[in-house]
C-alpha positions as CSV (number, residue, x, y, z in Angstrom):
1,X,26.0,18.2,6.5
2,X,27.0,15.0,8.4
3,X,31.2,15.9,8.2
4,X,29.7,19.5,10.4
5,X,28.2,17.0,13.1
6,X,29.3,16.9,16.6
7,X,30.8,13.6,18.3
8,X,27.8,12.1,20.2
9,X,25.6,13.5,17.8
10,X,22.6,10.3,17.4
11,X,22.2,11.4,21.3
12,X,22.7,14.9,21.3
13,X,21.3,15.7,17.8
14,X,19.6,12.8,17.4
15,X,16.2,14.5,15.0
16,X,19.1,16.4,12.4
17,X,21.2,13.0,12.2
18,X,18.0,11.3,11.2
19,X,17.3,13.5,8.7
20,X,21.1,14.1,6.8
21,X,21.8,10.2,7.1
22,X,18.4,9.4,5.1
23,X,18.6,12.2,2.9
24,X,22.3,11.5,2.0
25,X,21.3,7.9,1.7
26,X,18.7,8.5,-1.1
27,X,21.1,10.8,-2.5
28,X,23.8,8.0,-2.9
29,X,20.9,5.4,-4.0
30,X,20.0,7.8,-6.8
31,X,24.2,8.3,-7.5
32,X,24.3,4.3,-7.5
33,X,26.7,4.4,-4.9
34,X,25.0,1.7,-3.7
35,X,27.8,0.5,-1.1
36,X,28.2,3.9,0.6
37,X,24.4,4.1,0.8
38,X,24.9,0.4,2.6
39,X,26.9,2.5,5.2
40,X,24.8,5.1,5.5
41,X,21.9,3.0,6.6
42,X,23.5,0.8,8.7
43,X,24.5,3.5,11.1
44,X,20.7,4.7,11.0
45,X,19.6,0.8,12.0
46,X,22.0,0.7,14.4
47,X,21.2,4.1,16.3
48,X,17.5,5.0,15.2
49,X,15.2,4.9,18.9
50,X,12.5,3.2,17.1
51,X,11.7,1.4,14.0
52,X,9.5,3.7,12.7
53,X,12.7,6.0,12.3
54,X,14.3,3.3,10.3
55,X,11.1,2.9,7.8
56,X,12.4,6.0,5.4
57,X,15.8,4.5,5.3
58,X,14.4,0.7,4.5
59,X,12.8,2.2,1.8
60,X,15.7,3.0,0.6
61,X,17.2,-0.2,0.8
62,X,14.4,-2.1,-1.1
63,X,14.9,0.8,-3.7
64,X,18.7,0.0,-4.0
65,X,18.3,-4.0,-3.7
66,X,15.2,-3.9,-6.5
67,X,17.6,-1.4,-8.7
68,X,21.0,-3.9,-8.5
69,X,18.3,-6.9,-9.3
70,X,18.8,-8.5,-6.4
71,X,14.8,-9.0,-5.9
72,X,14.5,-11.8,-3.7
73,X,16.5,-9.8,-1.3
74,X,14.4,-6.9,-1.9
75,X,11.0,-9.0,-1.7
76,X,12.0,-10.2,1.7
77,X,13.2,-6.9,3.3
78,X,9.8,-5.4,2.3
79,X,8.1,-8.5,3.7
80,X,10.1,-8.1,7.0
81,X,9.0,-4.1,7.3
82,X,5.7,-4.9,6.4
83,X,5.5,-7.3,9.4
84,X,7.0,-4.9,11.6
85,X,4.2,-3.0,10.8
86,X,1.4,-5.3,11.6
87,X,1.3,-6.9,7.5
88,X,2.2,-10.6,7.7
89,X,2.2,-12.8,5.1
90,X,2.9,-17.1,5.0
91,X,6.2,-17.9,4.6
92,X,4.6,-20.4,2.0
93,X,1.4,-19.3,0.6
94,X,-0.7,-21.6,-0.5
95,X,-3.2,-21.0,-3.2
96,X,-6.3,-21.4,-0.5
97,X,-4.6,-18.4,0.7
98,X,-5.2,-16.5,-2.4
99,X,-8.8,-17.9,-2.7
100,X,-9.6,-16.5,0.4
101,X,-8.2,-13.1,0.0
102,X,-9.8,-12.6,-3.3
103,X,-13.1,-13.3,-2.1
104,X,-12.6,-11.1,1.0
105,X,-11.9,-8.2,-1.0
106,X,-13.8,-8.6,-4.1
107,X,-17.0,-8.9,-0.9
108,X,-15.7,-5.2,0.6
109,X,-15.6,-4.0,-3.0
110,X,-19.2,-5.5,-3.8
111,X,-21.8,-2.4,-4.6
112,X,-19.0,-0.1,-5.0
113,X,-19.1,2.2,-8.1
114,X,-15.3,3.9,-8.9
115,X,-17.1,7.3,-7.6
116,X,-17.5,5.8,-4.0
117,X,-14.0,4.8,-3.8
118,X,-12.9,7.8,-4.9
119,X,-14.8,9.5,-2.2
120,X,-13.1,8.0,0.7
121,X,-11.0,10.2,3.0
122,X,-7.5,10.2,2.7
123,X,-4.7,7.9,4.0
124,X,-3.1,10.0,6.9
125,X,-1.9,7.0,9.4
126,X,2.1,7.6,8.7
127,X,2.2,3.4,9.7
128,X,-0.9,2.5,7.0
129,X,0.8,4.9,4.2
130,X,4.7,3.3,5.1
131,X,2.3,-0.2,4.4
132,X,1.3,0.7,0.8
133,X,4.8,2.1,0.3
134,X,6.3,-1.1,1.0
135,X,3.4,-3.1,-0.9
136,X,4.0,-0.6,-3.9
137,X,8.1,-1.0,-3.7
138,X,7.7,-4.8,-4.3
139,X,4.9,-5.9,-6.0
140,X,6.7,-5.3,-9.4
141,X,9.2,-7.7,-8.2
142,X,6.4,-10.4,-6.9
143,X,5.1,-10.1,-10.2
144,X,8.5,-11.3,-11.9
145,X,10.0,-13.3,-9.2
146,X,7.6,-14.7,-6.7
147,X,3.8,-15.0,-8.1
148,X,2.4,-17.0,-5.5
149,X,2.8,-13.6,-3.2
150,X,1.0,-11.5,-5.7
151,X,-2.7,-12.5,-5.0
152,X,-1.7,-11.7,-1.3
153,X,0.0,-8.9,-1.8
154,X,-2.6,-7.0,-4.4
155,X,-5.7,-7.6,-1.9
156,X,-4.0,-6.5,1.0
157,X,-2.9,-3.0,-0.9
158,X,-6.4,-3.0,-1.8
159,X,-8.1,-3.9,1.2
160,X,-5.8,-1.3,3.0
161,X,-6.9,1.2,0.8
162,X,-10.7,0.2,1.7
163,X,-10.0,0.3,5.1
164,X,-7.8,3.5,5.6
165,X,-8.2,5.9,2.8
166,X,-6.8,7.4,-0.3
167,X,-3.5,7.7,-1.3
168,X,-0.9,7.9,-4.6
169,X,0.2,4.0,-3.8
170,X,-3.5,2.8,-4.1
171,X,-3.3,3.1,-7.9
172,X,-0.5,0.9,-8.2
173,X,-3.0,-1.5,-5.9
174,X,-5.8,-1.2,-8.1
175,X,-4.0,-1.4,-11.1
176,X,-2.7,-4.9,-9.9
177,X,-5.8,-6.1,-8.9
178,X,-7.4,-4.9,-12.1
179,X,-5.1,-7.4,-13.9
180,X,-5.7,-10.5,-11.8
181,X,-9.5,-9.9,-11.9
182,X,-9.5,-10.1,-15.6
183,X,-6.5,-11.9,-16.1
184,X,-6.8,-14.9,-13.4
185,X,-10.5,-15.1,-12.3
186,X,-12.0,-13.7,-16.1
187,X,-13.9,-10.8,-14.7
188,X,-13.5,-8.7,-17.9
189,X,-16.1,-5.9,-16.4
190,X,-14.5,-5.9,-12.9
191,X,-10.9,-5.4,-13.9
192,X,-12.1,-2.4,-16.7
193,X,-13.9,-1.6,-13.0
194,X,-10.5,-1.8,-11.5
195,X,-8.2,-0.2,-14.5
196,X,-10.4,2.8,-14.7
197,X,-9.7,3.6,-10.2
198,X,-6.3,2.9,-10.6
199,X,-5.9,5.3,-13.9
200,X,-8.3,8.2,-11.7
201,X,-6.3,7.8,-8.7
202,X,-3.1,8.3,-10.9
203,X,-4.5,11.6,-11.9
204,X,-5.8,12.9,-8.7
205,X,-2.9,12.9,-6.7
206,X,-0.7,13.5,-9.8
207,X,1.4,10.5,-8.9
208,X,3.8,10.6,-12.0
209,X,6.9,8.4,-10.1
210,X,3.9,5.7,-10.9
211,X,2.9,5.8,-13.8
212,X,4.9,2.9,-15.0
213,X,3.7,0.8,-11.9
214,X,0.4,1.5,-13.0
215,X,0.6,1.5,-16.7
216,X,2.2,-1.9,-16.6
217,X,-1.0,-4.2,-15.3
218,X,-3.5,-1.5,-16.9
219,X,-2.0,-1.6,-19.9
220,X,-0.2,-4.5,-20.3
């Protein structure tokens, strides 16, 4: 589709350029063409009107860094998005950082029975759902690479889910958060709590590319 393109095209067919270069993009990601798939998004960063037209082909390139190993490239990327998109994080966090965050969540989730949660609306805000995207893509690779993040990163994904609904990523969120409430502050009741949203949210919107991001802090 993008040989049949016109000269000019990112100004003349700008929505149908967006579309084939991100598409052929994930196609060469899944190929593990990884260096034409560099190409591919660099002409979209360089030409897209906004960066919210970009945030489909970042994806992508967290995908690609996260599947050649390179994490800490793929760690910061998905930081860098996320701020973009109003989600900043210290360059250095420090562990009253975590404190706080833990507290401030584990207070919104106080009361809260796994049926209330599961009754919240869904997440439709396309900038809140690219958010728990991004905090989905790396919080596998926090986990392994960068653990001072992780406290940060698994409230936030939780809190966002509090704050603007329902969605496939939130399961991932819960399911991390599960494992540092048992895990790190010993709430064996709480992360069961935690395990058993994650696992429902799994099965309500039939999230199956997640099981593994889930089933690893549930299960492991």
């Amino acid at each position: 589709g993008i040989s049949c393109l016109e000269a000019g095209h990112w100004v003349y067919q700008y929505d149908l350029s967006l579309a084939l270069f991100n598409a052929s993009a994930e196609v060469q990601y899944c190929n593990g063409k990884f260096e034409k798939m560099e190409s591919l998004v660099n002409e979209v960063f360089d030409n897209a009107k906004s960066f919210d037209d970009k945030i489909r082909c970042y994806t992508s390139h967290v995908f690609a860094l996260g599947a050649q190993q390179r994490f800490q490239e793929a760690i910061d990327t998905g930081l860098y998005v996320l701020g973009q998109l109003g989600t900043r994080f210290p360059a250095r966090p420090r562990k009253i950082y975590s404190i706080v965050a833990v507290l401030k969540t584990k207070r919104m989730l106080r009361g809260k029975t796994a049926d209330d949660i599961l009754r919240l609306p869904l997440m439709t805000d396309p900038r809140k759902l690219a958010t728990v995207h991004i905090l989905n893509l790396i919080a596998l690779y926090v986990f392994f690479t960068r653990q001072a993040f992780m406290p940060l990163i698994t409230t936030h994904f939780v809190r966002t889910t509090l704050e603007s609904g329902l969605s496939g990523f939130g399961a991932s969120g819960f399911g991390y958060f599960a494992m540092l409430t048992c895990g790190v502050l010993g709430d064996i009741d709480g992360g069961y709590l935690y395990s058993k949203i994650a696992l429902r949210l799994l099965e309500k919107f039939h999230a199956k590319s997640y099981v593994a991001r889930v089933y690893t802090p549930v299960y492991g």
